[in-house]
Every structure is written in C-alpha cells, then in structure tokens.
C-alpha positions in Angstrom: 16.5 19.6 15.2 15.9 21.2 18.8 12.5 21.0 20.4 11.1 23.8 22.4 7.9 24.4 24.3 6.2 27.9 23.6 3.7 29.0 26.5 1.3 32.1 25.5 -0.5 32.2 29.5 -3.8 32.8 27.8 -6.6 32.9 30.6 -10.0 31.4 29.8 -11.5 31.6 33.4 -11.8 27.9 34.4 -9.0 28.0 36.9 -7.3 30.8 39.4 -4.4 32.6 37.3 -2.3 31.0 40.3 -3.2 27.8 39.5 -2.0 28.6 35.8 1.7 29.3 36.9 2.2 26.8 39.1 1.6 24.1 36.6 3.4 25.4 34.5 6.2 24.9 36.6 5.1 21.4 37.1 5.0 21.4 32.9 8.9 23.1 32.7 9.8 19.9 34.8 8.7 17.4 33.0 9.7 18.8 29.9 13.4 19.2 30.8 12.6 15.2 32.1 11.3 14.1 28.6 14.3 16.2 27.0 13.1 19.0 25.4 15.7 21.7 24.7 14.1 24.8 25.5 10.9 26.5 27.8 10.0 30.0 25.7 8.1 32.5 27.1 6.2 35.5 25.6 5.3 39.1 27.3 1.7 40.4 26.8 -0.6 43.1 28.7 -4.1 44.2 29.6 -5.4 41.1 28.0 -6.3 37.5 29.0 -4.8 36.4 26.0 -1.4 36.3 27.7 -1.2 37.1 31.2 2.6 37.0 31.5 3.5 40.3 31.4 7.0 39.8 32.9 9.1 37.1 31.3 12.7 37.9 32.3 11.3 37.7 36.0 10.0 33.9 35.3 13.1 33.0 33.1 14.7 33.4 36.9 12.5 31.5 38.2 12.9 28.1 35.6 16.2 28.8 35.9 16.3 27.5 39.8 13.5 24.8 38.9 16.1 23.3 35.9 18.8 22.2 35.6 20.0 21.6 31.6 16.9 23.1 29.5 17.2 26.5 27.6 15.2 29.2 28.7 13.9 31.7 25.5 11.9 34.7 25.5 9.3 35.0 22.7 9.6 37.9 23.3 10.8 41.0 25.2 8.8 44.0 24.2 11.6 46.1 23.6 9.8 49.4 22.8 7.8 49.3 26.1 10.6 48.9 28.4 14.3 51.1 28.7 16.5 48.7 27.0 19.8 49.1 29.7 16.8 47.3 32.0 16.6 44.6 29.8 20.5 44.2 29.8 20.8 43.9 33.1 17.5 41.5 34.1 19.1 39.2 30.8 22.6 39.6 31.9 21.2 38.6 35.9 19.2 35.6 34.7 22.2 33.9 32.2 24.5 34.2 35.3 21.4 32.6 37.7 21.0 29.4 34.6 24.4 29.4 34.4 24.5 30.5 30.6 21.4 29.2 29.3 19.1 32.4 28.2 18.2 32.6 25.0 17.5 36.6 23.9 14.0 36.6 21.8 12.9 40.5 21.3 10.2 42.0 19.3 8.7 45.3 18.7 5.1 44.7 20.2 1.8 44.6 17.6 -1.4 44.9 19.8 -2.6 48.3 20.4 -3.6 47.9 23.8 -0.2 47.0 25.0 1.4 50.5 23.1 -1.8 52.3 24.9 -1.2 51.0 28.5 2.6 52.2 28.6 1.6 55.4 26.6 4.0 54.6 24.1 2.8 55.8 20.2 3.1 52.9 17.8 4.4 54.6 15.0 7.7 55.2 17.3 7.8 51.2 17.4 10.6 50.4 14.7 12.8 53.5 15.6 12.6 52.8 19.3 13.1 49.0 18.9 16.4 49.8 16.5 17.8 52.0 19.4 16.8 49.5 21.9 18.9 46.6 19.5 22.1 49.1 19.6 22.1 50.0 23.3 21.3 45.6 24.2 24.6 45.3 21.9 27.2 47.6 23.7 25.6 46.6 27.1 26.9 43.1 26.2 30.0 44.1 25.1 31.1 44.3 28.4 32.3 47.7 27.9 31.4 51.2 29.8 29.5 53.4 27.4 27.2 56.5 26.5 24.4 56.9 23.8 22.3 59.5 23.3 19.1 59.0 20.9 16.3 59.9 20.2 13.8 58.1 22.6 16.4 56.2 24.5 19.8 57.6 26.5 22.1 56.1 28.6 25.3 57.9 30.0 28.6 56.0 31.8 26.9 52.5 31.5 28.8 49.6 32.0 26.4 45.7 32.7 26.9 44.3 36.1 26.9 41.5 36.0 28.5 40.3 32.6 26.7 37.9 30.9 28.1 33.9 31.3 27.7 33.8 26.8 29.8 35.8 25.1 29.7 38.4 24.3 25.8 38.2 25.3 23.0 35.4 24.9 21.8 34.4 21.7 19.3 36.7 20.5 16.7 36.4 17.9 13.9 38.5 16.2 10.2 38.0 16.0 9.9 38.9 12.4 6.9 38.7 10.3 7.8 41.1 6.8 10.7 41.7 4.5 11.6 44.9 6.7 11.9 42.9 9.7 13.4 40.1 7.9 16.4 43.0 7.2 16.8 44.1 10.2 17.4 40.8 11.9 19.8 39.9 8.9 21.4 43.7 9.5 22.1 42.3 13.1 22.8 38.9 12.1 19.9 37.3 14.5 17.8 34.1 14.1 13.7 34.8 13.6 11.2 33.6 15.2 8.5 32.9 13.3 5.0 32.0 14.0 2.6 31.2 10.9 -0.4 30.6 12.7 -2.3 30.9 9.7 -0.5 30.9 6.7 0.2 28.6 3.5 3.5 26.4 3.3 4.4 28.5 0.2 4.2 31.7 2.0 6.3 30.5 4.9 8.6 29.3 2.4 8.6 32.7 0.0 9.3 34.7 3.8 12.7 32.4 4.7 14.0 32.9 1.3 13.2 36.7 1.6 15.1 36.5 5.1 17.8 33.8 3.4 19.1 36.4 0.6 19.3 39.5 3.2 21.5 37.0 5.6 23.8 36.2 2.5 23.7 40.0 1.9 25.2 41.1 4.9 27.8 37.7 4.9 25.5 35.5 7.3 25.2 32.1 6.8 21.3 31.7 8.1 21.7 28.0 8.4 24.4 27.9 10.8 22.2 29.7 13.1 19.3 28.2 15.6 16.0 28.9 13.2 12.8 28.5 15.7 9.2 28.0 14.3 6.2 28.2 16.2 3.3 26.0 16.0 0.3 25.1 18.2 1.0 21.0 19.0 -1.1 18.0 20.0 -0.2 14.7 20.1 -3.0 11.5 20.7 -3.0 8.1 19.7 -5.4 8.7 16.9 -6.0 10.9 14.8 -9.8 11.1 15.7 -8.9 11.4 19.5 -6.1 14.9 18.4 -9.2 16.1 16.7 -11.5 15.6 19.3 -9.8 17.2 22.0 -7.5 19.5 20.4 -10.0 21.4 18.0 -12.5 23.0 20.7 -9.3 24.8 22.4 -7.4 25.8 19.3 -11.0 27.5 17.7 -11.6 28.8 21.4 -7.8 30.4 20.5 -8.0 31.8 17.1 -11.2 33.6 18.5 -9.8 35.1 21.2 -6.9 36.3 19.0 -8.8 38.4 16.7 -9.6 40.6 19.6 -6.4 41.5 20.6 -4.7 42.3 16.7 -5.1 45.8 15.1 -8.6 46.3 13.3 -10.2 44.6 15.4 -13.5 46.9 17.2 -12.0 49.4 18.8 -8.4 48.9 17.9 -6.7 51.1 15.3 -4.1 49.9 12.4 -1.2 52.3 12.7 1.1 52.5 9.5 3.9 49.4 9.8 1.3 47.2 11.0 -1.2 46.7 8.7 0.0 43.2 7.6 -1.3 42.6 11.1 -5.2 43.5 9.6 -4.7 40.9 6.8 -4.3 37.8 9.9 -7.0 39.2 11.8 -9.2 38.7 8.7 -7.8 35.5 7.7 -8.3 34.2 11.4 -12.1 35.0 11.2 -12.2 32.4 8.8 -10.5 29.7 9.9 -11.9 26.5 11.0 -10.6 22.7 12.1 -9.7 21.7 8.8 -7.5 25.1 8.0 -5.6 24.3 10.8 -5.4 21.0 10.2 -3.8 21.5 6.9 -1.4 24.4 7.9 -1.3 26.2 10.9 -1.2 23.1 13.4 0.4 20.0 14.3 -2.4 17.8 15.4 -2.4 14.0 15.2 -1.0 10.9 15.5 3.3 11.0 16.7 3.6 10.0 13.1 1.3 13.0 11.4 3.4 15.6 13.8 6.5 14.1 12.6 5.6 14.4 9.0 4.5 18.1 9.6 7.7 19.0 11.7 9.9 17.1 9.1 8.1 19.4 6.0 8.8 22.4 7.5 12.4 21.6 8.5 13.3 21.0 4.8 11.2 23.5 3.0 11.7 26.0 5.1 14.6 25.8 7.2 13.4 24.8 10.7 15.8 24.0 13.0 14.2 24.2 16.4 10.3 23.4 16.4 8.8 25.4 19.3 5.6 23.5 20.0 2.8 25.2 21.7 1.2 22.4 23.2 -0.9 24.4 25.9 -3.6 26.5 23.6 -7.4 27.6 24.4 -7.9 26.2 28.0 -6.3 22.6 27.1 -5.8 21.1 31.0 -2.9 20.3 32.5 -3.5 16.5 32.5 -4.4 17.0 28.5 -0.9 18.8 27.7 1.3 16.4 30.1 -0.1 13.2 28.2 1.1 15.4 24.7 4.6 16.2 25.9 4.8 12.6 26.9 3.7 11.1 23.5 5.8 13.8 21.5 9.1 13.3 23.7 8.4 9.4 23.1 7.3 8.8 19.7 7.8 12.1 18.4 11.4 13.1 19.0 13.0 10.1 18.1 10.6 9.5 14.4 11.6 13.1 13.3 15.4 13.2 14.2 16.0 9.6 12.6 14.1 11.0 9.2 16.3 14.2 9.3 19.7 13.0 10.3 22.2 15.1 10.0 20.8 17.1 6.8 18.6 19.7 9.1 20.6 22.6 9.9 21.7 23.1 13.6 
C-alpha cells in the first residue's frame, strides 16, 4: 500500500489565496518527512472550488522543495490544453524531480471550465483520445506528425526526454464503464474518487474496469491503483467528528455548484452520470460520510476503512485528502502526523504482502 496526499485548493475566503500556497508547501514538507509516497494535484478554473489552475507549473515547484516523494497530477485537463504542451511541461518536470512525475489526465466535467476556454463539451471524449495518442508518441522519444481532427502536430520530436521510460506513469480519472475501457485500451491505472458512493458500487466499477484490463492482456493488479478519499485523523472518534464534519458539509455544498445540473449549468450528453452525484450530494449529511465517502476517526477506524477498500476493491495507493472545506493548516498537520504515526504502520502490518503493489 502507498499513501498519497490529494490537495483540491478549494478557497473559502478566510485567508489570502497566497497564504493558501505557501502552506501547502510547508504541508508537501512535512509529508515527504512523515513518509508519504506521493503529493497529487488537481487542475480547476473559474471557481473557488479549486484555485489551481496550473498543476504541471507547481509539480516544478515540489519538485525543488523534495527530495524522495512522488509528484501526481489528479488531473491534467487534457481537452483544454494542446497536448504536445503537456508533453513537454511533463517531460521538463520528470527531468527537474529526477524521475518522479506521475501522469494523472482526465477529460474535464464542470461546464464552466469547457465555457472559459471555449471548448464544446461534447468534443470532450474525442479530443481527450487524440490528446492520449499524441502524449504517447511524444514519449516515445521519436520525431513525429499527426494530423486529427481537433489536434495536429507536424515534425515533433520532446525536448527534453523524459528520465521514465518511455514516459511517466500515467493514469486515468475514470468514473463509467466507457472510461473504464479506455484506460484498459491504454493499459493506465484509474483514479477514482467515490465521494459519495456505496462499497458495492465501488466494488461493481473495479470489476467492470478488472475484465476490460484482462481483455486487452493487462494484469490490473500489477499496476499502482489510487483511490481518493477525504481523511481525518484525531484521537477520538468524537474529536474527528467535531472538527472534521463542519468542513467536509461546508465541501459537499460547495461541490454541487460546480457539477452539471446545477442552476445555470447544462448536462451535455456523456456527462449525465455527473447529474446523478450532484443529486445524491444534496442529500448527504455527517453520517453518509461517515459510513462511505470518508475516512474520519480514530488511527484505528481509518485503518479499518483503508484496509476494506484495499481488499474489496483493489486499492493500492490510498490518496488521502486530508485538507477539505476550510480545515487550517494547524488542523491538517496534526492529521498527517497521526496518520503517518499510527496510521501507516496499523494498515501495512494488516495487509502484508497480500495488497497489490
């Protein structure tokens, strides 16, 4: 099992957006001091609910502040930006950290974002799949031309080549059995974020994804499988409850406003699953969370959460959102301290070597 820290940038207005990055950088050191594996960042726009609009810019930046710890985006925005870009800001920041990017891309799901860069949704999935085939023969080190039908590129050849071979890692934000193809197609890890949905479900999705790996010949369990999931950490459970629920309500609230549906924000066809979560989120309360969509408690309740979801549902890599909904600085250092601590060490001696790596 590898442990990651997720970081959305959502701005609640109690502190300068300044103040918000820099400590986070304070955050990205002491999390490659307690030994987390990996810092993953996500790319929003036009919203407070992520104010990182840039994250291949600030994977350069952790890259000079670190030293061992992986550095993931969760994710690129592939059909708002020329892909051959992409290549080259990757390629510039695996050679800066020294091979330790980790590729997360995605096709983008709030209408705002599509709006902003003028970009029609409904051109999402076919501009995302040229995007995957241009990233691939950037990384192959070799020159090249492609002509499609929203991207081109002609006599390209990536300067400079990537430190992995024959490019980072990359995985797929995937939340339906057409997404779940494509990655498999492409032979990339998910990323998945069930923020509000059922064991059973999340479990029904990773053996949808499982039989389209085995389909194309992949083995999905000898790849890195993330799963993201707000975290807390106290020393009871009454004191996780207390401070964690305010900021994770304050969160769920804020999302509904940014998903498709929601007033003033039209569901394009492909994304209507996306209606069905902004619906479900209306609803949810403490004790939802609680039993599903969260990991807040004791060291010992997180470990029992993490542990579930490692064997019925094939996490390998828990990527633990443990600043959510205006949580302070002070709050989310005292978590990372307590999960590194008593955390870490409870779920890898329950696992052992059965988890998949």
């Amino acid at each position: 099992m590898q442990f990651g820290m997720m970081y959305l940038f959502s701005e609640f207005g109690e502190r300068s957006q300044a103040q918000i990055y820099k400590e986070f950088m304070e955050e990205v050191e002491l999390a490659e001091e307690l030994g987390f594996d990996a810092i993953w960042l996500p790319e929003h726009h036009f919203t407070v609910y992520g104010i990182l609009g840039d994250t291949l810019t600030m994977a350069a930046a952790i890259s000079q502040r670190t030293e061992r710890i992986k550095i993931g985006t969760g994710v690129v925005l592939l059909p708002l930006q020329h892909p051959v870009r992409v290549a080259e800001q990757a390629a510039l920041v695996d050679c800066l950290s020294d091979g330790r990017l980790l590729l997360g891309v995605g096709r983008a799901y709030q209408p705002g974002e599509f709006g902003g860069y003028g970009v029609d949704p409904a051109e999402s999935r076919d501009r995302f799949e040229e995007s995957l085939e241009i990233l691939s023969r950037c990384f192959s080190g070799e020159k090249f031309t492609y002509e499609g039908e929203f991207w081109s590129a002609t006599d390209v050849q990536l300067y400079p080549q990537t430190v992995q071979k024959p490019g980072p890692p990359m995985y797929m934000a995937a939340v339906s059995p057409p997404s779940f193809e494509l990655a498999a197609q492409h032979g990339m890890s998910i990323l998945r974020a069930p923020r509000f949905t059922s064991l059973p479900a999340v479990q029904k999705d990773w053996e949808t994804y499982c039989e389209y790996m085995r389909t194309a010949g992949r083995d999905p369990l000898a790849q890195d499988q993330p799963m993201l999931m707000q975290t807390f950490v106290a020393e009871t459970e009454a004191e996780a409850k207390k401070t964690a629920e305010p900021h994770a309500i304050w969160y769920h609230e804020l999302f509904q406003q940014v998903l498709p549906g929601a007033p003033g924000k039209k569901i394009h066809e492909g994304y209507e699953v996306y209606d069905i979560v902004r619906k479900a989120h209306a609803k949810v309360t403490y004790e939802d969370l609680a039993e599903w969509g969260s990991a807040f408690g004791t060291p010992e309740q997180v470990a029992d959460r993490i542990v579930t979801y490692a064997e019925a549902a094939g996490v390998s890599h828990w990527m633990a959102e443990m600043k959510f909904g205006g949580l302070s600085h002070e709050e989310t250092m005292r978590s990372m301290r307590l999960f590194a601590e008593e955390v870490m060490p409870r779920v890898k001696e329950r696992l052992g070597t059965n988890t998949p790596t």
